[in-house]
C-alpha positions in Angstrom: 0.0 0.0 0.0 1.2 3.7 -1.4 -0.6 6.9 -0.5 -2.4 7.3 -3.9 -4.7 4.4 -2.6 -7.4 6.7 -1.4 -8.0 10.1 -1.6 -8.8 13.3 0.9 -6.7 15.4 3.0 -4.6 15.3 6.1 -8.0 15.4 8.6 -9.4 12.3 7.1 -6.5 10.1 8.4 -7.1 8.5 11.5 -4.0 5.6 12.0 -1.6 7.0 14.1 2.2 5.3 12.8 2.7 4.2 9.7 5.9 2.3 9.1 7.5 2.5 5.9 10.0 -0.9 5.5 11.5 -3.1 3.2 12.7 -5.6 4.6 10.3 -8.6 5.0 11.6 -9.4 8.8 13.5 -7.3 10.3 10.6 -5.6 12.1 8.9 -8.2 12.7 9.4 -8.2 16.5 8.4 -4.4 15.8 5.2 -5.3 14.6 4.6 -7.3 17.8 5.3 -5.1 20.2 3.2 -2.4 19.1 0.4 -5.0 18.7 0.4 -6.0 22.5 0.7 -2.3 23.6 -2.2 -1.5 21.1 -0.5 1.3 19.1 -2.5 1.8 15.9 -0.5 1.9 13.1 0.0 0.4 9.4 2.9 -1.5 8.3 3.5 -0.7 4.6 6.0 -1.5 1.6 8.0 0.4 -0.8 6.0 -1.3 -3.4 3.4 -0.5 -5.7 2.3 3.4 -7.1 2.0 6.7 -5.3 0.1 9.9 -7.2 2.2 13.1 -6.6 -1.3 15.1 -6.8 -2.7 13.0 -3.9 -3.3 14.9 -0.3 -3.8 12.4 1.9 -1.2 10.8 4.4 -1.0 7.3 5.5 -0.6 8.1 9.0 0.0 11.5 11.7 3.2 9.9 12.0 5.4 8.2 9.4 8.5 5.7 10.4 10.8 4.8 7.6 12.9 2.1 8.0 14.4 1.8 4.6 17.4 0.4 4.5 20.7 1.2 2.4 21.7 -2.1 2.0 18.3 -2.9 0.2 20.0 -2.5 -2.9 21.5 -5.6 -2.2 18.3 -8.0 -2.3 16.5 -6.1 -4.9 18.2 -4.6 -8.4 15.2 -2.8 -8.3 15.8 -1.4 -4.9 13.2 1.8 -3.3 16.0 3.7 -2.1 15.3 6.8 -4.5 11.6 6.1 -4.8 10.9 6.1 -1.0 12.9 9.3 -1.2 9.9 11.2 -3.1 7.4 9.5 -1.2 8.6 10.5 2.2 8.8 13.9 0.6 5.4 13.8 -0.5 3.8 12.6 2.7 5.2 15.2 4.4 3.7 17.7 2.4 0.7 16.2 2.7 0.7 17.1 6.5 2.6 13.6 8.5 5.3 13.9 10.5 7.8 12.0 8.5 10.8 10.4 10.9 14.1 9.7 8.9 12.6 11.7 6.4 14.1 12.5 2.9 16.8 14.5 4.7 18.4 12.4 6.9 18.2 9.5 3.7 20.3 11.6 1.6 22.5 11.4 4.2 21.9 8.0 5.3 22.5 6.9 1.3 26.0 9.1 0.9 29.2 8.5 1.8 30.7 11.8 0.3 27.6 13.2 3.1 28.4 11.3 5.5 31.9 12.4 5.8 31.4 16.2 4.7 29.3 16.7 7.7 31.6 14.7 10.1 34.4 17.0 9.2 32.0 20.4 9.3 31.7 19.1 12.7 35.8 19.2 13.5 36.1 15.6 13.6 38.9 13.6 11.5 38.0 11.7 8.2 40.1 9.9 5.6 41.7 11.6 3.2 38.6 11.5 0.4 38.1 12.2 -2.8 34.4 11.8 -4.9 34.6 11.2 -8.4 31.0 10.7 -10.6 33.1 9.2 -13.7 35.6 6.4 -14.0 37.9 8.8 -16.0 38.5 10.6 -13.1 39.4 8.2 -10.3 43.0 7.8 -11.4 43.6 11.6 -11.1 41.9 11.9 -7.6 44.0 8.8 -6.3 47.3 10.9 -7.6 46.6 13.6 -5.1 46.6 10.5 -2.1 49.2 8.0 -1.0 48.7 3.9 -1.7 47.6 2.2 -0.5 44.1 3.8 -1.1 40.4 2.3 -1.2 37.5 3.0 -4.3 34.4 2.5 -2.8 30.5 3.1 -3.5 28.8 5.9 -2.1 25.9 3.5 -1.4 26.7 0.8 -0.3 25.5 -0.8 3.1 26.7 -3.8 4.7 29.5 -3.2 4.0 29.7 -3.6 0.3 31.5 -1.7 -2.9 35.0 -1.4 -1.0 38.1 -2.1 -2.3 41.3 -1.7 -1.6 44.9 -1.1 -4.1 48.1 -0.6 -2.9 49.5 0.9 -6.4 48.4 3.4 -9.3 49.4 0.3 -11.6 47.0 -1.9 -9.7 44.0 0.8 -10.2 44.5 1.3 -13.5 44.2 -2.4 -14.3 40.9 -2.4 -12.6 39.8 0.6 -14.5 40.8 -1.2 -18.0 39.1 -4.5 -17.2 36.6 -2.7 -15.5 36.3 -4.4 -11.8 36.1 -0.7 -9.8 33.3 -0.9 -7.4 30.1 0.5 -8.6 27.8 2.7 -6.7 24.0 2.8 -7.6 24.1 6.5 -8.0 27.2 6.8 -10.0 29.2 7.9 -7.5 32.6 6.7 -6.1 34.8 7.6 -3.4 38.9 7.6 -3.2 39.8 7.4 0.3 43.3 6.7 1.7 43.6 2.9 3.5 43.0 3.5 7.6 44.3 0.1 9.1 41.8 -0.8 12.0 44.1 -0.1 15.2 44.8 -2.9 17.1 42.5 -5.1 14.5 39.1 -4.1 15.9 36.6 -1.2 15.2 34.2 0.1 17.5 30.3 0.2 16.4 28.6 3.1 18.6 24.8 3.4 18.6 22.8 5.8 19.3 19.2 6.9 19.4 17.9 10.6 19.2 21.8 12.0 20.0 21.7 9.6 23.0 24.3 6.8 23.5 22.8 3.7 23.0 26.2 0.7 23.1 29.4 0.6 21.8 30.4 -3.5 20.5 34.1 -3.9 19.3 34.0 -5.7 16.1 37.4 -7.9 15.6 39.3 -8.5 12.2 37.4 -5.8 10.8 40.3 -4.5 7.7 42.1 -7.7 8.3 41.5 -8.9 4.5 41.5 -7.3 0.8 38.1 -7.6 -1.3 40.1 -6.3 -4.1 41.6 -9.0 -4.9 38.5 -11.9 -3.9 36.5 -9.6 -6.4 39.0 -9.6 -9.6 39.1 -13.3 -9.2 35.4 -13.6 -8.5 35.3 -11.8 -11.9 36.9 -14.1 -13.6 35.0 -17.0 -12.8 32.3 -18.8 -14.9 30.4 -19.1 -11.7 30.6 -18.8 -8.1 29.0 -21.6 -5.5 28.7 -20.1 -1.8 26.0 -20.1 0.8 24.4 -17.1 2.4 27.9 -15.2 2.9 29.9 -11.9 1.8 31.4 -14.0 -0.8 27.9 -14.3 -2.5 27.1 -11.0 -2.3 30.2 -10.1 -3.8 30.0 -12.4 -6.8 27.0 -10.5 -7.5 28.4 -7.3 -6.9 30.5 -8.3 -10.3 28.3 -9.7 -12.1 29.0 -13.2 -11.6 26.4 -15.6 -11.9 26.0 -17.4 -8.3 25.0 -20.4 -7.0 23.7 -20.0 -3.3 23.0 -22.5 -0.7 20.8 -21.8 1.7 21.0 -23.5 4.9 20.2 -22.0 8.3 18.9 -18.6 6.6 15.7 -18.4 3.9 15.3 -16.3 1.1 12.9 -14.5 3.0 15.5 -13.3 4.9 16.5 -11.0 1.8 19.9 -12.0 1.2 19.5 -12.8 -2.1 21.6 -12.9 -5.0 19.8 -10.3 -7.3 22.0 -11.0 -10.5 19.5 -12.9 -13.0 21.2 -15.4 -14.3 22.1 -17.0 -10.2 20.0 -19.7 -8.4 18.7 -21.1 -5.4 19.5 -24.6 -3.9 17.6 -25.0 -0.3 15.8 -27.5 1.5 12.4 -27.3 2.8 12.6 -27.8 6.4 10.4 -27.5 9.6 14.0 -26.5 11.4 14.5 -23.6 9.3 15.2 -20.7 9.3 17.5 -21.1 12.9 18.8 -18.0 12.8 19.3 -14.5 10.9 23.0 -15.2 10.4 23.7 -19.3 10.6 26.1 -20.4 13.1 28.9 -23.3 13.5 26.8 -25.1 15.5 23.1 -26.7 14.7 20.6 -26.6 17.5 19.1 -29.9 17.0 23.0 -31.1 15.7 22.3 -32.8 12.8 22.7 -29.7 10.0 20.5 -31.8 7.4 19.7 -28.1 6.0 22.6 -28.1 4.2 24.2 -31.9 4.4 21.2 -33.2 2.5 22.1 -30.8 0.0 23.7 -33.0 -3.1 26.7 -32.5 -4.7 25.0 -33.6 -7.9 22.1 -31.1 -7.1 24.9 -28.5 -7.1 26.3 -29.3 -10.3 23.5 -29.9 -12.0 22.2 -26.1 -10.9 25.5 -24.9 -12.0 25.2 -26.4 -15.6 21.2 -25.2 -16.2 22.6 -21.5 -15.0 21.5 -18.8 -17.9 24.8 -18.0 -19.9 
């Protein structure tokens, strides 16, 4: 459901939250909650039509809960549209939270660090180039090793890292630079993680929320997993970064799912990748899998066959 569903004006709407999400589970728990406090609201999608001429609001209050990283599970991700809608609820009269503001934020890197430094803080030595043609100049003004990443890019995707100019411009020839889905890259110099960790702080409404040290983070190069993801036929991975990445180059993908499901979202969007999963009661055990099975048996992905592998690896679209 869009606004363009119905028409009228801001007085006619009587739901009090509206939250605007993509993700088919995430909020879930959300959902619940407000149910047992007995919060009205309306739980809607990116999906479908809005009509920019169309007054009415779904809610007094709007949530969005778009997320950068939908790009990921959806080529045809609403990170743009949802963008113009949030925009045009608000002048319909809702109180939009994470409105279109805080999203061009939220969906820029080159933002991102301009308003970090406007607020005195450090930042990488950075770059922002729109056109390939231009990355090698902007990484001549910075020392290697350097990183090119996306200026969208969410969990973590679009980085990679070269340690000469020679290295670059062979990526630029064969063309194996990150992409962004706005066109836009960033140069940044390398920052090692200190001591092998970074720290994740989150907040809530400028209050301080937790801090979690996250180990290894910087510890490996995508660089060079992507070029030889590139040059593969095919890649065969389960629900990991490695699958994700594949797709990232455009390499078709076979992915096993085991303890996750596809509704999770983690999908391969390139066209020409596959499925190979198991229909189980067991599933889904977690969001992220784990080393160890709850009921110890991991039939989700040992009863997967090797010849049900290859066989989805040969009927692949070429």
């Amino acid at each position: 459901m869009l606004a363009g569903d119905s028409g009228g004006d801001m007085r006619e709407v009587v739901t009090d939250l509206a939250l605007l999400f993509e993700h088919p589970l995430w909020f879930l728990p959300l959902f619940e909650a407000l149910e047992r406090r007995g919060v009205d609201h309306v739980a809607l999608r990116p999906d479908g039509h809005f009509d920019p001429a169309d007054r009415t609001a779904p809610a007094r209050v709007v949530f969005n809960r778009i997320a950068m990283s939908s790009f990921l599970r959806a080529e045809e991700h609403p990170i743009f549209h949802a963008m113009a809608l949030l925009d045009h609820w608000r002048r319909a009269g809702a109180r939009v939270i994470n409105g279109p503001e805080v999203m061009g934020i939220d969906s820029s890197k080159a933002r991102q660090l301009s308003l970090i430094a406007g607020l005195g803080l450090a930042i990488p030595e950075t770059r922002v180039v729109h056109r390939i043609a231009d990355v090698e100049a902007a990484a001549a003004t910075l020392s290697f090793p350097l990183v090119v990443k996306a200026n969208i890019g969410g969990a973590g995707a679009g980085i990679m890292r070269y340690d000469s100019m020679d290295e670059l411009r062979a990526a630029i020839a064969d063309k194996s630079l990150p992409t962004s889905v706005d066109g836009v890259l960033l140069v940044q110099d390398y920052v090692p993680a200190r001591g092998g960790t970074i720290t994740r702080i989150e907040t809530l409404d400028r209050k301080y929320l937790y801090a979690l040290d996250i180990a290894g983070a910087g510890a490996f190069d995508l660089s060079g997993t992507a070029a030889l993801l590139k040059r593969a036929r095919c890649t065969v991975a389960g629900d990991t970064g490695v699958m994700h990445l594949a797709t990232a180059v455009q390499t078709p993908v076979v992915t096993l799912l085991g303890p996750t499901v596809r509704e999770f979202g983690f999908l391969p969007y390139n066209a020409r990748s596959t499925i190979v999963e198991r229909d189980l009661d067991c599933r889904p055990c977690s969001k992220m899998g784990g080393p160890v099975c709850p009921l110890g048996h991991h039939h989700c992905l040992e009863w997967i066959a090797a010849e049900e592998v290859a066989e989805a690896v040969r009927r692949l679209p070429q």
